[in-house]
C-alpha positions as CSV (number, residue, x, y, z in Angstrom):
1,X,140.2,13.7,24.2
2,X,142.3,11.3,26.0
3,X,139.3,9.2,27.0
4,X,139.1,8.7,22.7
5,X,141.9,8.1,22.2
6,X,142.0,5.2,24.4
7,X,139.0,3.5,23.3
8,X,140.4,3.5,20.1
9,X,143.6,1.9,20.9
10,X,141.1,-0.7,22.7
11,X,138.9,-1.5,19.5
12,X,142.5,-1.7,17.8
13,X,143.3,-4.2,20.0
14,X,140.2,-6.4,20.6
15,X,139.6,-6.2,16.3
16,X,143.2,-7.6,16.0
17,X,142.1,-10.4,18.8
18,X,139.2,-11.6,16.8
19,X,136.5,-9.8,19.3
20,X,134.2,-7.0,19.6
21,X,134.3,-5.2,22.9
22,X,130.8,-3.0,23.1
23,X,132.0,0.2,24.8
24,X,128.8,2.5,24.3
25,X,125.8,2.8,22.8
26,X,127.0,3.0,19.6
27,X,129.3,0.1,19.9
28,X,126.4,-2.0,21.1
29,X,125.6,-1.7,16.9
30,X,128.8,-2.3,15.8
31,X,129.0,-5.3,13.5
32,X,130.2,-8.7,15.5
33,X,132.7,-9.4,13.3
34,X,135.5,-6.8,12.9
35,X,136.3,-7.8,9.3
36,X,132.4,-7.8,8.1
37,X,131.3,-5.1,5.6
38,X,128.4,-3.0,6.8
39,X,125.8,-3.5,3.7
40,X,124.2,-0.7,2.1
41,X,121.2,0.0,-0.3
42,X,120.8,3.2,-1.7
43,X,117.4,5.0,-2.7
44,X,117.7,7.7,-4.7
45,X,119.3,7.4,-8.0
46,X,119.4,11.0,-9.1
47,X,122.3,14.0,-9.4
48,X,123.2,13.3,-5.8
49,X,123.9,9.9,-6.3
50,X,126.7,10.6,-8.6
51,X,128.7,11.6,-5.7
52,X,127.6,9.4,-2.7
53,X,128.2,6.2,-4.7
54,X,132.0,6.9,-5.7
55,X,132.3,7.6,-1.5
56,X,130.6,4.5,-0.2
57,X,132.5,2.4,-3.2
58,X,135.4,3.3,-1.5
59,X,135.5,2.7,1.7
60,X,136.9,-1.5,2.5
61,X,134.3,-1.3,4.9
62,X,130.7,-0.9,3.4
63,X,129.6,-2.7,0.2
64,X,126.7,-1.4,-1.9
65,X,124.2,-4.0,-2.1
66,X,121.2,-2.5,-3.6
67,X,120.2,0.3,-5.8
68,X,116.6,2.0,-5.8
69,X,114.2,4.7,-7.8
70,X,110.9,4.6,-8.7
71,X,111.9,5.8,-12.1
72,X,113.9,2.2,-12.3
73,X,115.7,3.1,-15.2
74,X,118.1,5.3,-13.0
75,X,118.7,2.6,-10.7
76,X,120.1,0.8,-13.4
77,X,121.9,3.5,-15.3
78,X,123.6,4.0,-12.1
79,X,124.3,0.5,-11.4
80,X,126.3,0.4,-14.7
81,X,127.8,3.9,-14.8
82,X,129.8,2.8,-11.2
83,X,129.9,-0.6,-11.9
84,X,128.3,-1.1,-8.1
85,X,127.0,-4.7,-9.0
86,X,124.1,-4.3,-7.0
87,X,120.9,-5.8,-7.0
88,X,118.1,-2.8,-8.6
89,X,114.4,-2.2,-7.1
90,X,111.8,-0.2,-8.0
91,X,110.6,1.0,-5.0
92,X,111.2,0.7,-1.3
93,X,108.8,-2.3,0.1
94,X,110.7,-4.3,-3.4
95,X,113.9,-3.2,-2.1
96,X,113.2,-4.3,1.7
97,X,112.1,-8.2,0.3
98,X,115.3,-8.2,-1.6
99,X,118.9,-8.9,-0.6
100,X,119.7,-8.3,2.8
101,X,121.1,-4.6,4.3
102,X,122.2,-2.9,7.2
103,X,121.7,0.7,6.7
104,X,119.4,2.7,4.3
105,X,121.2,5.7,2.3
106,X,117.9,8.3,1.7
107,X,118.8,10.8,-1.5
108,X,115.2,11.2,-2.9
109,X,113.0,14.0,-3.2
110,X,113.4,16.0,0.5
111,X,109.7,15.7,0.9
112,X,109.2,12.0,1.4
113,X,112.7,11.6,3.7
114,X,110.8,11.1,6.1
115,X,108.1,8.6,4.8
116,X,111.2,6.4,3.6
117,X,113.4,6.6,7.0
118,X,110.4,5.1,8.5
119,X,109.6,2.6,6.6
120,X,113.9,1.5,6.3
121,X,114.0,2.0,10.6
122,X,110.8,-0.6,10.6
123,X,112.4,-2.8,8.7
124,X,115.4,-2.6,11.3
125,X,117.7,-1.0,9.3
126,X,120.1,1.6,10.0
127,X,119.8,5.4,8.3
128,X,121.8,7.9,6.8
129,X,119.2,10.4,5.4
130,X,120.2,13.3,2.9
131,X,118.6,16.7,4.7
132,X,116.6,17.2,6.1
133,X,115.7,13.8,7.8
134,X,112.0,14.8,8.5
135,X,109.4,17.6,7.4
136,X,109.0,18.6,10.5
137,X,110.2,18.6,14.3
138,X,107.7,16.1,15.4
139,X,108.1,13.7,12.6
140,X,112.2,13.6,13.1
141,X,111.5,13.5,17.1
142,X,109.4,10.1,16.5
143,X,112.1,8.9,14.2
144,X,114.4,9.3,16.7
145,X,112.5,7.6,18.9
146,X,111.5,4.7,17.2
147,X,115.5,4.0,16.0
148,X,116.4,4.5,20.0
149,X,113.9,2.0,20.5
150,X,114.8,-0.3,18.1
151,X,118.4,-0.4,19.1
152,X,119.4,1.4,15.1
153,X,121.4,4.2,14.5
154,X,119.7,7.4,12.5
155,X,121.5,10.4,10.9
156,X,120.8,13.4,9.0
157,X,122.8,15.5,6.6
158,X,124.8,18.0,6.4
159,X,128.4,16.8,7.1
160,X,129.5,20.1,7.4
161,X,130.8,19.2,10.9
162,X,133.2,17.4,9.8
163,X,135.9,19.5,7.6
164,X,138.9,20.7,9.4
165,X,137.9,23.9,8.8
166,X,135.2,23.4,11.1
167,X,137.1,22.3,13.6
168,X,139.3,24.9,13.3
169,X,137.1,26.9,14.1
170,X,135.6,25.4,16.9
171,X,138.6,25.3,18.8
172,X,139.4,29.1,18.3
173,X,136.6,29.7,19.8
174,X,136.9,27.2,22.5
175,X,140.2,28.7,22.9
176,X,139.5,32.2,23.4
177,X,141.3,33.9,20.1
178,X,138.5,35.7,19.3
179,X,137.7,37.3,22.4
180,X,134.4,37.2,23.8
181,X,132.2,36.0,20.8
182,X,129.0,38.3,20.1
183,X,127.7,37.8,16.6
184,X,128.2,35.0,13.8
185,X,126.5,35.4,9.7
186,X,126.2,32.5,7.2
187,X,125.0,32.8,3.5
188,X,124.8,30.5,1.0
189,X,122.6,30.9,-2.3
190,X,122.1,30.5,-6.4
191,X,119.0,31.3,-8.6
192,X,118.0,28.3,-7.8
193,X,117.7,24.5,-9.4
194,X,116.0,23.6,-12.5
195,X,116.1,20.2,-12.9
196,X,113.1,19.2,-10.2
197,X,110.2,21.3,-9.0
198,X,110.5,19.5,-5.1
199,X,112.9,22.7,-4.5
200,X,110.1,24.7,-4.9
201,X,107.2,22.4,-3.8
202,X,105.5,22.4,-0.3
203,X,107.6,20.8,2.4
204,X,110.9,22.1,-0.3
205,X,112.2,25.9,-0.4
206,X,115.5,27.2,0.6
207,X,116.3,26.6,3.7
208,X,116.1,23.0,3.7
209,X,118.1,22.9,0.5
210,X,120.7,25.8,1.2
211,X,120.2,27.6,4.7
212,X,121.0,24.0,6.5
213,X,124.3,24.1,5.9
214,X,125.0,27.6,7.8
215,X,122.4,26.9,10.4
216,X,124.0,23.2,10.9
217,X,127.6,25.1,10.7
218,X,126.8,27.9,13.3
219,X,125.0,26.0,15.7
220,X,128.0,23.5,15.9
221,X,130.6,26.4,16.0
222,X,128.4,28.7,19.2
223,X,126.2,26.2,20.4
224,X,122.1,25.1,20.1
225,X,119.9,28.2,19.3
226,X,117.2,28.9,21.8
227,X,115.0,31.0,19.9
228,X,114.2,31.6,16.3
229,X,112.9,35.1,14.2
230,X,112.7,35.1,10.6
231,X,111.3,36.6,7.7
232,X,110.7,34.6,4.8
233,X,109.5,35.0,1.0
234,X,108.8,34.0,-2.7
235,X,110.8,36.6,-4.9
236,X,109.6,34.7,-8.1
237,X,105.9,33.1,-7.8
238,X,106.3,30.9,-10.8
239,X,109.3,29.0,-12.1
240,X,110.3,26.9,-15.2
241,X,111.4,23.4,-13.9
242,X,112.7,20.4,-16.6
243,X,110.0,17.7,-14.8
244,X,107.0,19.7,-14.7
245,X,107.4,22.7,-16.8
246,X,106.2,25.4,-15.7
247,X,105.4,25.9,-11.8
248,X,104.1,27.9,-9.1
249,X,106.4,28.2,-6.4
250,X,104.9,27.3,-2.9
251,X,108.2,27.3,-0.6
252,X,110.4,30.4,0.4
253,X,113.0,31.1,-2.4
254,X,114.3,33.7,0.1
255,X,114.6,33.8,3.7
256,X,116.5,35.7,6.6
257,X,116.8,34.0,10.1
258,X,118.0,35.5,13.1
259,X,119.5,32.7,15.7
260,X,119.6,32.9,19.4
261,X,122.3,31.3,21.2
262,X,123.6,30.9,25.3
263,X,125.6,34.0,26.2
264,X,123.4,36.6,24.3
265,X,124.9,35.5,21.2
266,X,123.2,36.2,18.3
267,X,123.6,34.7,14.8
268,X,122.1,34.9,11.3
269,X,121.4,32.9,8.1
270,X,120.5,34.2,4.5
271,X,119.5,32.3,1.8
272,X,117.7,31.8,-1.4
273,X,117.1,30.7,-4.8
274,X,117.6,34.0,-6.4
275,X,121.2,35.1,-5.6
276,X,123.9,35.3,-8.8
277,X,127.1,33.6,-8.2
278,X,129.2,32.8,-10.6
279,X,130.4,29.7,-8.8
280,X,126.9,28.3,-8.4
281,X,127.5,24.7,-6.8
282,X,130.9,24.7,-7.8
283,X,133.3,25.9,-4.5
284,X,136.3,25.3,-5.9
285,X,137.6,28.4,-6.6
286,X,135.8,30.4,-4.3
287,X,137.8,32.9,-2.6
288,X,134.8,34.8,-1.0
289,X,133.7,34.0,2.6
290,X,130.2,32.5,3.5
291,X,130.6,31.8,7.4
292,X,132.1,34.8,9.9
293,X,132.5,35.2,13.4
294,X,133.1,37.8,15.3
295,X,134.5,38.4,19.2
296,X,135.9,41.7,20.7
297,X,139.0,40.5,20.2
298,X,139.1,38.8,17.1
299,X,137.1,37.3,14.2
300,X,137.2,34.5,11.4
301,X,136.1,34.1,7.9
302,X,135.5,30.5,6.6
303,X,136.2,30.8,2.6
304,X,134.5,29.2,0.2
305,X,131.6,27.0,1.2
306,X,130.3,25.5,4.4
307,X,130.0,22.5,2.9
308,X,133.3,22.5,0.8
309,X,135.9,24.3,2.3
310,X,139.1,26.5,1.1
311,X,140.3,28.1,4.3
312,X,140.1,30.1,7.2
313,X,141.1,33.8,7.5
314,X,141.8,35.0,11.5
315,X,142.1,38.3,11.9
316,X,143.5,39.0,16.0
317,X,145.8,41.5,15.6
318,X,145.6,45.0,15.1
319,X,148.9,45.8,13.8
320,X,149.0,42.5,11.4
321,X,147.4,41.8,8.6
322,X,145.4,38.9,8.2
323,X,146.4,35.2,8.2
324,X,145.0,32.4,5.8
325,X,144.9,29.4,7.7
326,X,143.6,25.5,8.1
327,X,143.6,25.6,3.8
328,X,144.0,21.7,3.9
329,X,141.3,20.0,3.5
330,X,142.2,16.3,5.0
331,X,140.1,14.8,2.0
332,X,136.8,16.0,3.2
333,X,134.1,16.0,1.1
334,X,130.2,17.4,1.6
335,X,129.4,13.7,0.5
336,X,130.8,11.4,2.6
337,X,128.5,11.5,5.4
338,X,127.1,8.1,4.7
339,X,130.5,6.8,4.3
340,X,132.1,8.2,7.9
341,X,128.7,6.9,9.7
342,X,128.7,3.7,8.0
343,X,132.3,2.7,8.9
344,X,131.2,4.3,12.8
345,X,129.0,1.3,12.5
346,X,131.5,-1.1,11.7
347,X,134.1,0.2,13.7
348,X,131.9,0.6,17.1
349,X,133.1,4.4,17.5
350,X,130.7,7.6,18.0
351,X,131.1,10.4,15.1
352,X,131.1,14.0,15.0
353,X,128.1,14.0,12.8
354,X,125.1,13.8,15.5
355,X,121.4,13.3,15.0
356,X,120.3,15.2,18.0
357,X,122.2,18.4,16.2
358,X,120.4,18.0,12.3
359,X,117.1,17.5,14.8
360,X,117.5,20.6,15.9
361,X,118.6,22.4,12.9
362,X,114.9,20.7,11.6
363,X,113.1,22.6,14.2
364,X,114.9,26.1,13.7
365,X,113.3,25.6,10.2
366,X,110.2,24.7,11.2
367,X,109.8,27.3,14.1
368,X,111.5,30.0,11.2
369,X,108.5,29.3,9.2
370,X,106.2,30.1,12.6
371,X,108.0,33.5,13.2
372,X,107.7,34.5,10.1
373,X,104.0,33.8,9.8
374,X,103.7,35.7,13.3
375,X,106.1,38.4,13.4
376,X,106.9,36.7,16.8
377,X,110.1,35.3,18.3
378,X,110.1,31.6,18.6
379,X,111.1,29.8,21.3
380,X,113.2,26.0,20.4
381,X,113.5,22.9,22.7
382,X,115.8,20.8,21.4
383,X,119.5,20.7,22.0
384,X,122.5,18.8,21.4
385,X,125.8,17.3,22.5
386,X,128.0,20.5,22.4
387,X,130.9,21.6,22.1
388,X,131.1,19.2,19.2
389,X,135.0,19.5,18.9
């Protein structure tokens, strides 16, 4: 921590100076001039747009340049309704030939994420790709690659990583108050979205959608999973979608995943597109808990939503009740990954969010999909920087 802070205090000092000091890897793509704004182009101009664009617009540090979607009339509808003032494209390879970028923000249809990060990491740009970055292991492993070797950064949602909650978390566990840790469950789940049949399209389903969050959550809280069992399923074979009509569902709307981590802890994730809740995607006012941990001495709830946090109960003592803790949020938001990695461009400093961990949060999907077509226990290889706080 104290090594941070201090190469903070540096960059402070060499911005005010009128000089870039390259620290680490990361700093080596840090803008050369402290005072430059790290350009972006967006493609995507769907729901999730609406709140990635109020983020990037405003942060002093990144500028939105361009605005993208093969159905063109949302790029401009969204170039008015924010008042970016960005240039509009039809389609990536229009967009590339067009005003100058640094990083590529991916929010399209999950099934061509990867297609698109290619194409934008090519081009030598940088990436912030909506999850899951690839759609499969293999596929993110070479993206990886090619951005290492190409001297660009590449990231993958979710943020969840960084709410205070999260950390909280993290460092109660670091810290011992819950005892020996032995068991950890995440759920997250609605009956499911209408306005797009990629949910429920090959290379779509659940658990890139919904189960990422908890399986990004607890791997960052215990650590990388080493091996994988799951049983997936469709609960309803055909669905009724506002782009296509009516559909047959090819992905799991329901799944169960059992997660293996270091210290014979075991962890598990449900999810699926047929769970009521009144709260839907709105967290708000959730009061239930989706994330709990549990040691022999002690365990924690996380209420509300990984990805939008309201608190976290702790429970350690046997002759007290309760406590409600870490209920402020700092101003985190589920959509400001692009932002915070963006400005970690500019600003030449490494952030929580980590493309080795949503790499390996791709392959406990992938090899969920394997165990459940087996019956068997899958083994994974990847890991990841950790602890992450």
């Amino acid at each position: 921590m104290s090594n941070s802070i201090s190469r903070q205090k540096f960059l402070q000092q060499t911005a005010m100076a009128g000089a870039a000091v390259l620290l680490s890897s990361l700093e080596s793509f840090a803008l050369t001039k402290a005072d430059k704004k790290l350009k972006v182009a967006v493609i995507g101009c769907g729901s999730v747009s609406n709140r990635y664009l109020p983020q990037l617009q405003s942060s002093k540090l990144i500028e939105v340049v361009s605005l993208c979607d093969i159905k063109y009339d949302r790029a401009l509808a969204q170039n008015k309704q924010y008042n970016v003032n960005a240039k509009t494209y039809p389609n990536i390879h229009a967009m590339l030939q067009g005003v100058p970028f640094d990083m590529m923000v991916t929010l399209t249809d999950m099934q061509v994420h990867g297609e698109l990060n290619k194409i934008a990491l090519l081009a030598g740009k940088h990436v912030w790709s909506e999850k899951p970055m690839a759609n499969t292991y293999a596929e993110g492993k070479a993206l990886l690659d090619l951005a290492k070797s190409k001297k660009l950064r590449l990231w993958g949602a979710p943020a969840v990583v960084n709410s205070p909650q999260f950390a909280f978390m993290s460092k109660a566990i670091q810290e011992g108050k819950l005892g020996r840790v032995a068991s950890a469950h995440g759920q997250y789940g609605h009956t499911g979205p209408t306005w797009s049949a990629f949910f429920y399209e090959k290379g779509g389903g659940s658990m890139p959608d919904l189960g990422v969050y908890n399986m990004a959550t607890l791997t960052g809280l215990l650590g990388p999973a080493r091996s994988v069992m799951a049983m997936l399923s469709i609960v309803k074979p055909e669905r009724t979608v506002d782009d296509k009509g009516k559909i047959k569902v090819e992905a799991e709307d329901n799944a169960h995943i059992l997660l293996e981590h270091d210290k014979n802890i075991i962890s598990h994730v449900m999810c699926g597109f047929n769970f009521f809740d009144t709260h839907g995607h709105e967290a708000g006012a959730q009061t239930l808990h989706s994330i709990q941990v549990f040691g022999d001495a002690g365990n924690m709830r996380l209420i509300g939503y990984d990805w939008e946090t309201n608190g976290v109960v702790l429970d350690t003592a046997e002759t007290q009740p309760p406590k409600l803790m870490s209920t402020d949020k700092g101003g985190y938001e589920w959509q400001e990954g692009a932002r915070v990695t963006g400005e970690s461009i500019v600003k030449g400093i490494e952030p929580r969010i980590n493309v080795e961990h949503a790499l390996h949060v791709l392959e406990i999907m992938e090899a969920a999909r394997r165990s459940s077509a087996t019956g068997m226990k899958v083994k994974l290889k990847s890991k990841f920087p950790w602890p992450m706080v």
